[in-house]
DOLUM-722035 format. One record per residue: x, y, z of N, C-alpha, C in turn; residue in three letters. Coordinates in steps of 0.05 Angstrom, whole numbers, plus 32768, in hexadecimal, padded with zeros to 4 digits. Atoms other than C-alpha are relative to their C-alpha. Example, Ala and Ser with C-alpha at 12.3 -4.5 7.8 and 13.67 -1.06 7.14 Angstrom:
<rs>
80127FE8800080F67FA6809C801280188000ALA
7FF07FE87FFF81117FEB808F7FF18016800ESER
</rs>
This chain:
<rs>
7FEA7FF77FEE7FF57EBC7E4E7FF680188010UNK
80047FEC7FF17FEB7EE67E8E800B80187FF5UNK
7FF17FE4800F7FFC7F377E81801A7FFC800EUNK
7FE580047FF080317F297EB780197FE97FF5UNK
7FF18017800E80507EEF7E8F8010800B7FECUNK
7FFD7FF3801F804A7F147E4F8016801A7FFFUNK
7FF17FEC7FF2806B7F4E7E7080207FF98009UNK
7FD9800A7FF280AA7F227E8980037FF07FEEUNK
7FF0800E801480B17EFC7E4D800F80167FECUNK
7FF07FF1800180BF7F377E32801580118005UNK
7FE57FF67FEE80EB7F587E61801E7FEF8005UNK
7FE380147FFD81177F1A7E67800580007FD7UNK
7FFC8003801881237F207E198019801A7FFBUNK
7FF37FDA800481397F6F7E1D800E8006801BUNK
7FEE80027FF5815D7F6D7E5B80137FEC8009UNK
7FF680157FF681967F457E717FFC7FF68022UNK
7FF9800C7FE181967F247EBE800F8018800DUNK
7FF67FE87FF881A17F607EEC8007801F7FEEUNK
7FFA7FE8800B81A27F937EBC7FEE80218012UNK
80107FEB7FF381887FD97ECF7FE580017FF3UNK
801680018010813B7FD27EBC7FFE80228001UNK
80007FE48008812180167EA27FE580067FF7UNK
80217FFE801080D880357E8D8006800D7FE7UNK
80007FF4801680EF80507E4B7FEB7FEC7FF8UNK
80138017801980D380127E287FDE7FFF7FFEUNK
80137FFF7FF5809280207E507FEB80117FE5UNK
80157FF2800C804D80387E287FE87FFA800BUNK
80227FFE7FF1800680487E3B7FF87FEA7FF3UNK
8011801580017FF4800E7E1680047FDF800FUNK
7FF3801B7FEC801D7FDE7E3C7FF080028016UNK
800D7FFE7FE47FFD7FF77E7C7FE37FF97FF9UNK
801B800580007FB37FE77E5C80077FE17FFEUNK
7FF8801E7FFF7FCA7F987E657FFA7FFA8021UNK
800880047FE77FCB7F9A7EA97FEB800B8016UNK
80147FF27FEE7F9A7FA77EEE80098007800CUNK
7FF77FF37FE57FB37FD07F247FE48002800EUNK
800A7FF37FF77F9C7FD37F6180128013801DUNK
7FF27FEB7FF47FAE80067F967FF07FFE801CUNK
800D80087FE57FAC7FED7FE6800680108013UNK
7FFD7FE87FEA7FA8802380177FF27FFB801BUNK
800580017FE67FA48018805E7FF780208014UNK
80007FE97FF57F888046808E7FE98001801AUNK
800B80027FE87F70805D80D47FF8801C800EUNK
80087FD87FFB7F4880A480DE800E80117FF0UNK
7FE97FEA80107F5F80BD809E7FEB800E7FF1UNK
800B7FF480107F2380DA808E7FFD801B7FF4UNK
7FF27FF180097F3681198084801B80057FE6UNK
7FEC7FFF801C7F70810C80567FFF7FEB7FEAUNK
8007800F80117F4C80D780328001800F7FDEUNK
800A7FFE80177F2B81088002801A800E7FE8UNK
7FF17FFC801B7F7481247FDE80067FE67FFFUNK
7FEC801980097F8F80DF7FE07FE67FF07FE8UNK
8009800F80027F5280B97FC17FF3800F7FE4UNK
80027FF680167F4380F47F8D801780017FEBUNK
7FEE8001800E7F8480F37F7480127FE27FF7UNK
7FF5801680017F8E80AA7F617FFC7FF37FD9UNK
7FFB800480227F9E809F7F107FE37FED7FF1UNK
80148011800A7F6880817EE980067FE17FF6UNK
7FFB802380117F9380447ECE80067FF3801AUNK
800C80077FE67F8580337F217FE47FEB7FF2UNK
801C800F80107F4D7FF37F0A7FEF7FFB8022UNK
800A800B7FEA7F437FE67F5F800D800D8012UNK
7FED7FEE7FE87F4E800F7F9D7FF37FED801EUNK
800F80107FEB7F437FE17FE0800A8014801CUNK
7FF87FF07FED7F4B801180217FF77FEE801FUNK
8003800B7FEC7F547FE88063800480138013UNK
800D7FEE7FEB7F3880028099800A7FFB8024UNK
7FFC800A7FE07F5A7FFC80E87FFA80048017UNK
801680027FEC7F22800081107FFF80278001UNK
7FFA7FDB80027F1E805780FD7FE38001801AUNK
801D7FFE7FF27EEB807381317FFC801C7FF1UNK
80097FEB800A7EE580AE80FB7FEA7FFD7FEAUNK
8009800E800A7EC480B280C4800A7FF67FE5UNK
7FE8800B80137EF6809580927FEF7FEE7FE8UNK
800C801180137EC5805C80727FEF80157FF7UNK
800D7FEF80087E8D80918063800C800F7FEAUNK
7FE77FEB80107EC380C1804080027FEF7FE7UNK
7FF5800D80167EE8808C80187FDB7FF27FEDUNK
8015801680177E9D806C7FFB7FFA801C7FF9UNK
80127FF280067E8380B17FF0801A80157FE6UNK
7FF17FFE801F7EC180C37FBC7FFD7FED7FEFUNK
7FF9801380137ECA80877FA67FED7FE3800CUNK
8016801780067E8B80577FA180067FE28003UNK
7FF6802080057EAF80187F8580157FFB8015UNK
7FF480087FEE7EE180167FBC80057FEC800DUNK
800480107FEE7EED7FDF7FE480077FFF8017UNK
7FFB80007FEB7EED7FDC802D800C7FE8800EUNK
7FF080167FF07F137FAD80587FFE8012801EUNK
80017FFE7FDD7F0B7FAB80AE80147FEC8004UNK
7FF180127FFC7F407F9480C37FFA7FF4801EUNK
800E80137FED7F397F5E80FA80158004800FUNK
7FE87FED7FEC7F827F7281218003801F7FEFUNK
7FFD7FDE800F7FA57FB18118801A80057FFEUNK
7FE3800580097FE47FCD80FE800180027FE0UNK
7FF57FF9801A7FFB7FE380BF80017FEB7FECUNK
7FF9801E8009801C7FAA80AE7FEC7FEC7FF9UNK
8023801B7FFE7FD67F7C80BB7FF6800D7FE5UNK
80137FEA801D7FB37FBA808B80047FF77FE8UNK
7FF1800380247FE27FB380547FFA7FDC7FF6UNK
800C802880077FDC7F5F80557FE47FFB7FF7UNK
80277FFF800A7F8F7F6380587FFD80057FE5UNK
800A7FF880167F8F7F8E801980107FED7FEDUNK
7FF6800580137FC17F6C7FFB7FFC7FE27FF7UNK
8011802180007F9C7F1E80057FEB80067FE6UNK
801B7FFA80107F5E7F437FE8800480087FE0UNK
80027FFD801A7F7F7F607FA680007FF27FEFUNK
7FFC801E801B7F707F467F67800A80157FE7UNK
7FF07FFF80147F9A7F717F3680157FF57FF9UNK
7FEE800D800B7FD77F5F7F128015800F800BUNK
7FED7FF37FEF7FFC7F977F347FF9800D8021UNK
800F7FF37FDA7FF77FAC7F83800B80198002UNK
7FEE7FEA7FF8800A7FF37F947FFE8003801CUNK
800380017FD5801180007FE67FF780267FF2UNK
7FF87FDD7FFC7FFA80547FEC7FEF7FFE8023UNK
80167FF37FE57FF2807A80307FED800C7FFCUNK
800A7FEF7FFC7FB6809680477FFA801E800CUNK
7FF87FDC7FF07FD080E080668005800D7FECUNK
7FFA7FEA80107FDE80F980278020800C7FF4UNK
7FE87FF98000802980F7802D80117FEB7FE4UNK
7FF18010801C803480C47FE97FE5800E7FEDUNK
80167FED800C801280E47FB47FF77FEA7FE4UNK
8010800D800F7FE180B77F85800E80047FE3UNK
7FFC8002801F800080D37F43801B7FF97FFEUNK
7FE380138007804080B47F497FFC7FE77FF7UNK
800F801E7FFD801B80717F46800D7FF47FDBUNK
7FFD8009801F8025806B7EF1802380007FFFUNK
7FE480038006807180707EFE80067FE68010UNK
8005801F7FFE806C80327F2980017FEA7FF1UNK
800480168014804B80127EFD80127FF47FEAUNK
7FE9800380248079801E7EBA80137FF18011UNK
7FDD800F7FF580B880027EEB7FF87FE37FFEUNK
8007801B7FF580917FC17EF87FF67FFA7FDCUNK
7FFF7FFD801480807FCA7EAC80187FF57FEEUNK
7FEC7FFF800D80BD7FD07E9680197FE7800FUNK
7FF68017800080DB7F8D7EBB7FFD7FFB8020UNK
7FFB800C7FE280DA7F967F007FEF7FEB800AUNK
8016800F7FEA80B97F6E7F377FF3800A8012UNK
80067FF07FE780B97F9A7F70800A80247FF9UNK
7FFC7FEA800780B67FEC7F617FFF800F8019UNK
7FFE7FF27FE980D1800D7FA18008801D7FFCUNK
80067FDC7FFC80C4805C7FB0801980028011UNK
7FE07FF47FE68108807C7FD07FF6801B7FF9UNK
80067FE47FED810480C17FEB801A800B7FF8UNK
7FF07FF38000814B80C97FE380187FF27FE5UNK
7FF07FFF8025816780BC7F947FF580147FF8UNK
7FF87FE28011816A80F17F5F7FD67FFA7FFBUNK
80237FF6800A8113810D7F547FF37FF3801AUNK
801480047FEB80FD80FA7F9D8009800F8018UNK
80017FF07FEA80FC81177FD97FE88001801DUNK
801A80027FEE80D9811B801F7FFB80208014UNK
80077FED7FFA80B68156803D7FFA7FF9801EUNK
800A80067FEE80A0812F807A80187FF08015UNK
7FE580117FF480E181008095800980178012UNK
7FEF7FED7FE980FD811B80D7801D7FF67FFEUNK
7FEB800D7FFD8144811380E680077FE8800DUNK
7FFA801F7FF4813E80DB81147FF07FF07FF6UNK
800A801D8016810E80B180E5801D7FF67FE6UNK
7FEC7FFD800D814480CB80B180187FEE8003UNK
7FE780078003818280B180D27FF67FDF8007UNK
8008801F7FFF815A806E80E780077FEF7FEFUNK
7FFD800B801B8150805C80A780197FF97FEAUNK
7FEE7FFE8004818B806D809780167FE07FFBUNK
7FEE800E7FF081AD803F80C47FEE7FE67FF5UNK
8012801980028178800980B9800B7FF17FDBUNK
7FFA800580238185800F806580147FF98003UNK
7FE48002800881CD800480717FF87FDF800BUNK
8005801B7FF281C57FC4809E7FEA7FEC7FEAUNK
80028013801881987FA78060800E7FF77FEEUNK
7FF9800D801581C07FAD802B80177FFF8010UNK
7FED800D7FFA81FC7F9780557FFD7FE18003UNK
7FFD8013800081E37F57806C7FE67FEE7FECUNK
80108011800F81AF7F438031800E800C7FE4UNK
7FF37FF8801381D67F687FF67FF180167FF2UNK
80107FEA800E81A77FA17FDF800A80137FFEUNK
7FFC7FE27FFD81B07FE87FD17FE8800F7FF9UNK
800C7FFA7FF081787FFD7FF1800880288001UNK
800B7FE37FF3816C80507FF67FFF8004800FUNK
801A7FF47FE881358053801A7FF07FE78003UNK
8005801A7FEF812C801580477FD68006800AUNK
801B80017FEC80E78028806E7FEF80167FEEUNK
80127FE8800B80BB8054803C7FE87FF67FEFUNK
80118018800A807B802E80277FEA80097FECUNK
80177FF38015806180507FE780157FE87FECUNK
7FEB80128001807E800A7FC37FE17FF67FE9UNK
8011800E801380527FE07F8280117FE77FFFUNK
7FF2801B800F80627F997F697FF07FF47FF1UNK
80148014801280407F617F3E7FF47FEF8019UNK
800C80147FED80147F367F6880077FEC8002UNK
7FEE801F7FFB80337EF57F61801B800E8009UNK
7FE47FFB7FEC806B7F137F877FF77FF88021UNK
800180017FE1803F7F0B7FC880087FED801CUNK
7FF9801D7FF7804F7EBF7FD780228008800AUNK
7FD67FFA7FFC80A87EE17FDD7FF9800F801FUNK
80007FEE7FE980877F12800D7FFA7FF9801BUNK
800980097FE680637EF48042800080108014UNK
80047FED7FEE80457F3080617FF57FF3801AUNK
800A800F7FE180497F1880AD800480138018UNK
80017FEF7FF180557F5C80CC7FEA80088001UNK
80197FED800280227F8780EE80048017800AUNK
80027FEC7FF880427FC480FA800D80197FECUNK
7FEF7FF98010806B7FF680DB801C80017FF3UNK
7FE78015800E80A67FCB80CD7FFF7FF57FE5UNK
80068015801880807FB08096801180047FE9UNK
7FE67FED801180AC7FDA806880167FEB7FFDUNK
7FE280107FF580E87FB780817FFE7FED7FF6UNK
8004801C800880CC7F6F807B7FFC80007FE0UNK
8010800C802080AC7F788032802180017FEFUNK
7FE67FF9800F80F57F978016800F7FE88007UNK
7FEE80167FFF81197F6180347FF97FDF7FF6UNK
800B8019801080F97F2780247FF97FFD7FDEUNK
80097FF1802480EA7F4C7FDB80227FF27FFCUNK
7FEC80088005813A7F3E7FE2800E7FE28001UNK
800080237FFF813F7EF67FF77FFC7FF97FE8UNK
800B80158018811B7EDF7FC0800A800A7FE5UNK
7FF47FF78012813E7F037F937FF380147FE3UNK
801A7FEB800F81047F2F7F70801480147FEDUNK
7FFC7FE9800581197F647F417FF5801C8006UNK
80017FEA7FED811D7FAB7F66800480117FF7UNK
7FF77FE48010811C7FEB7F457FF480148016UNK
800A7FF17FEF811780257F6B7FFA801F7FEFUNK
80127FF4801A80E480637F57800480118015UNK
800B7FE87FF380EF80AA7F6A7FEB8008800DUNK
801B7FFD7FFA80B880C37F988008801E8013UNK
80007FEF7FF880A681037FBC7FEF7FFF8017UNK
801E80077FEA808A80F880057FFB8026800DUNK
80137FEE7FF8805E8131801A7FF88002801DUNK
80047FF87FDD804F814C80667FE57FF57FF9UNK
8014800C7FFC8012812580837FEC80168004UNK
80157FE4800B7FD3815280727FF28002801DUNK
800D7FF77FE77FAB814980B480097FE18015UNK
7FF480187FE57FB9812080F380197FFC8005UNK
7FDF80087FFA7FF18105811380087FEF7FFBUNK
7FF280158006801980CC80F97FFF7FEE8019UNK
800280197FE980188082812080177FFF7FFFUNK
7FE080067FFA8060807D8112800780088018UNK
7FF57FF27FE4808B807A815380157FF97FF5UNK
7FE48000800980D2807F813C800D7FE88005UNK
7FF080197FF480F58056816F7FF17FEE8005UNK
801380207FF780C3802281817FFB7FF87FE6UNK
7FF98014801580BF8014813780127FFA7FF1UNK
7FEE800E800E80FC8019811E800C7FEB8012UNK
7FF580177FF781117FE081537FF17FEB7FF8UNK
80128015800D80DC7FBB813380087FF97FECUNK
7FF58005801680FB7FBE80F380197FF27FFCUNK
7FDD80047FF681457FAD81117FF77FE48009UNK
8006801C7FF881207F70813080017FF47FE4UNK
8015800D801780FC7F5F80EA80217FF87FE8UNK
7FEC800B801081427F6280C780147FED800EUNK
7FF8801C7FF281657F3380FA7FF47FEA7FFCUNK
800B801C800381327EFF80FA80087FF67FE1UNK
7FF98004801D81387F0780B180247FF47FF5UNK
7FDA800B800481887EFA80AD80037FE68002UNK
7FF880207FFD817C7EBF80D47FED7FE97FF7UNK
8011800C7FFE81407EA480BD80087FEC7FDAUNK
7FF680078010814E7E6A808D7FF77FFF7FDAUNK
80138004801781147E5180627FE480127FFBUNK
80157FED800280DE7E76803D7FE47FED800BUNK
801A80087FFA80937E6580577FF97FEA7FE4UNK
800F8019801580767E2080297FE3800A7FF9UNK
801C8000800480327E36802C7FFE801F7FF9UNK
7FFC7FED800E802D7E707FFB7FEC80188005UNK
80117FEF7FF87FEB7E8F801B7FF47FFF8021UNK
7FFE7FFE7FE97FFE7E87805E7FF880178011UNK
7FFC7FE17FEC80097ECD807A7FE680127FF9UNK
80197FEB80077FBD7EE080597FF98001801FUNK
80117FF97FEA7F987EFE80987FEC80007FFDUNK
801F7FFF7FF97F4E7F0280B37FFE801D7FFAUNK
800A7FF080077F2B7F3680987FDE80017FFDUNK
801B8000800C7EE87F5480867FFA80167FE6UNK
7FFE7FEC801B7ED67F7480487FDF800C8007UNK
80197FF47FF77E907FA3804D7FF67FFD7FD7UNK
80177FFE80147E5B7F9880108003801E7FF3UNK
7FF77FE080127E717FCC7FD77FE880158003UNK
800D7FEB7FF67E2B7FED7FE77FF17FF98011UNK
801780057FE07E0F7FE180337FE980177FFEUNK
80107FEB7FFC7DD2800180297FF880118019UNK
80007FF47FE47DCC80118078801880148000UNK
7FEF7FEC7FF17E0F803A80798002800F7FEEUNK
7FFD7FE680087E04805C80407FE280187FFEUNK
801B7FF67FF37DC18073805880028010801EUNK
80007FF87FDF7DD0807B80A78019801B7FF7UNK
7FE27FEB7FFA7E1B80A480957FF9801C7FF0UNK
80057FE6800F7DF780D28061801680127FF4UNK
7FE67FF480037E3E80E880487FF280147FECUNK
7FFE7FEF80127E40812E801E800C80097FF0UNK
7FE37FFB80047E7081417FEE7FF7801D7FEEUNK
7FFE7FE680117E8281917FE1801880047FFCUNK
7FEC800780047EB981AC7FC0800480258003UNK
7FF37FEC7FEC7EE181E67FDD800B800E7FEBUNK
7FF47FEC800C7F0482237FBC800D7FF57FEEUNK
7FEA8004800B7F4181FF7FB080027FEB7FF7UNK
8005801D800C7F2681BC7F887FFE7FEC8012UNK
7FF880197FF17F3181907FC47FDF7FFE8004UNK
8019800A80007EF681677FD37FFF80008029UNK
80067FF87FE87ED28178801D7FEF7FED800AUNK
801380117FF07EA8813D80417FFF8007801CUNK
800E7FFC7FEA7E7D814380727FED7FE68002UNK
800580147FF87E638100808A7FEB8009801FUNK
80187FF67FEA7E1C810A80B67FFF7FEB8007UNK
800980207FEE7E1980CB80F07FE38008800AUNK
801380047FF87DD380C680F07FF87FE2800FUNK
8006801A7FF87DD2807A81097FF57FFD8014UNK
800F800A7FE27DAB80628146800C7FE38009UNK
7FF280197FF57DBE802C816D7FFF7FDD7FF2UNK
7FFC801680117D9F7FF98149800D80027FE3UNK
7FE87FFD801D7DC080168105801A7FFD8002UNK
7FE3800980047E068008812680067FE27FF8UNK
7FFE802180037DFA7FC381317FFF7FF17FEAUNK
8001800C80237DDF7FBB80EE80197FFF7FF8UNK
7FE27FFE800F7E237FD580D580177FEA8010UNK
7FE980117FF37E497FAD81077FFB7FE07FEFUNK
800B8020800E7E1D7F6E80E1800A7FFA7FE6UNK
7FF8800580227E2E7F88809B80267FFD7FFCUNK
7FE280087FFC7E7F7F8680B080047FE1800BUNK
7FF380197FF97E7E7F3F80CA7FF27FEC7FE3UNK
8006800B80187E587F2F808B80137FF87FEAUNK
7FF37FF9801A7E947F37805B800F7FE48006UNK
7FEF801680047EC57F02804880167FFE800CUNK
7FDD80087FFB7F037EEE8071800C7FEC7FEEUNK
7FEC8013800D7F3F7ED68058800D7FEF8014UNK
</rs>
């Protein structure tokens, strides 16, 4: 019996149908049953790579970081913390695309979504887990129930969402929080309900509602979002929350779920866990600063023919 089987034969024993699932029942040894892995999209985050990618729990078994065409140096960074990594190029672009890529490629038993800016914070990750543990299907982060909070939400993302959360659970029946906030885990055989087919920052929108269609169990997990450490956010308010307002219309009216269960995988490329060319040409360094955080410095020594190489070792990898 799969851990995920073993996991819901039990849960359907100790709770009734709709009950409130709960992590009391949860123990560290339950969590050594399953693999997590943890899919982080990202685009010139090299800079705020190194708190996000040092601070990621050890019962983490796979971290895959898709990549949307960064012109920084983001891949250098992420291999020069973290070695075993896996890279993903994504072949369009878009959030939405990022998150699908990684989430074709995982092979744990649980998926976690985290941002790369630094603004969801890695050690929340084991409270995820215990919810999806403890019966759920789908373990959604809200910002705004009792132990979460956001440091970064403006008022007009704020009242969006707002407005957007209400319009879900009116016409799909949820009670929904926090509609658009994408620090979110599930079991992997949930992916076939989801049918990640956005590529922007709607994706939010689509995964929760369709998480609802199919009738998933939904627990929702305090979280604390955090101001973005360096750069400026891609979010555009209004141009995506009308994307999201689209994504829940089509959704109202849209009848039947997708037949073909690995439909919505995308084209991708994955990079060779060690390209010997790029980790030779990028020479990455790693020092560590006053205040524990970890400092990279990534040297572009490459020549012209050493791009191409690397352009050879990215079309090398496996699409889906």
């Amino acid at each position: 019996m799969s851990p995920r089987a073993s996991e819901q034969s039990r849960t359907d024993s100790d709770h009734d149908a709709g009950a409130l699932v709960t992590a009391e029942n949860v123990t560290p040894t339950t969590r050594d049953v399953v693999s997590v892995t943890v899919v982080i999209p990202a685009l010139n985050e090299a800079a705020n790579l190194p708190h996000v990618l040092t601070r990621i729990p050890s019962l983490v078994d796979e971290v895959l970081l898709i990549d949307g065409h960064s012109e920084d140096d983001t891949i250098a960074v992420a291999r020069a913390i973290r070695p075993d990594i896996r890279i993903l190029l994504q072949r369009s672009r878009g959030k939405g695309n990022a998150l699908a890529c990684g989430f074709a490629a995982a092979t744990g038993d649980i998926v976690v979504m985290l941002d790369a800016d630094g603004s969801t914070d890695p050690a929340e990750i084991p409270q995820f887990v215990d919810s999806l543990l403890a019966g759920s299907d789908f373990a959604k982060g809200s910002r705004f129930i009792a132990g979460g909070e956001s440091a970064d939400i403006t008022r007009v993302r704020a009242a969006g969402n707002r407005f957007l959360g209400m319009a879900v659970n009116l016409l799909f029946g949820t009670r929904y929080t926090d509609l658009c906030y994408g620090y979110n885990a599930f079991w992997r055989d949930c992916l076939p309900h989801m049918q990640v087919t956005s590529s922007g920052f709607e994706v939010e929108t689509l995964i929760n509602v369709r998480v609802a269609r199919a009738g998933l169990r939904v627990t929702e997990v305090p979280s604390v979002e955090h101001e973005r450490l360096h750069g400026e956010s891609k979010l555009n308010a209004v141009r995506d929350g009308f994307r999201a307002l689209r994504v829940i219309m089509r959704e109202r009216v849209r009848r039947a779920a997708a037949t073909d269960p690995d439909g919505w995988h995308p084209a991708f490329h994955e990079l060779p866990l060690e390209p010997p060319n790029l980790r030779e040409a990028l020479s990455p360094t790693v020092s560590r600063t006053s205040d524990s955080a970890v400092a990279i410095t990534a040297t572009n020594t490459m020549s012209d023919d050493d791009d191409r190489s690397f352009e050879a070792v990215g079309t090398q990898g496996s699409a889906v």
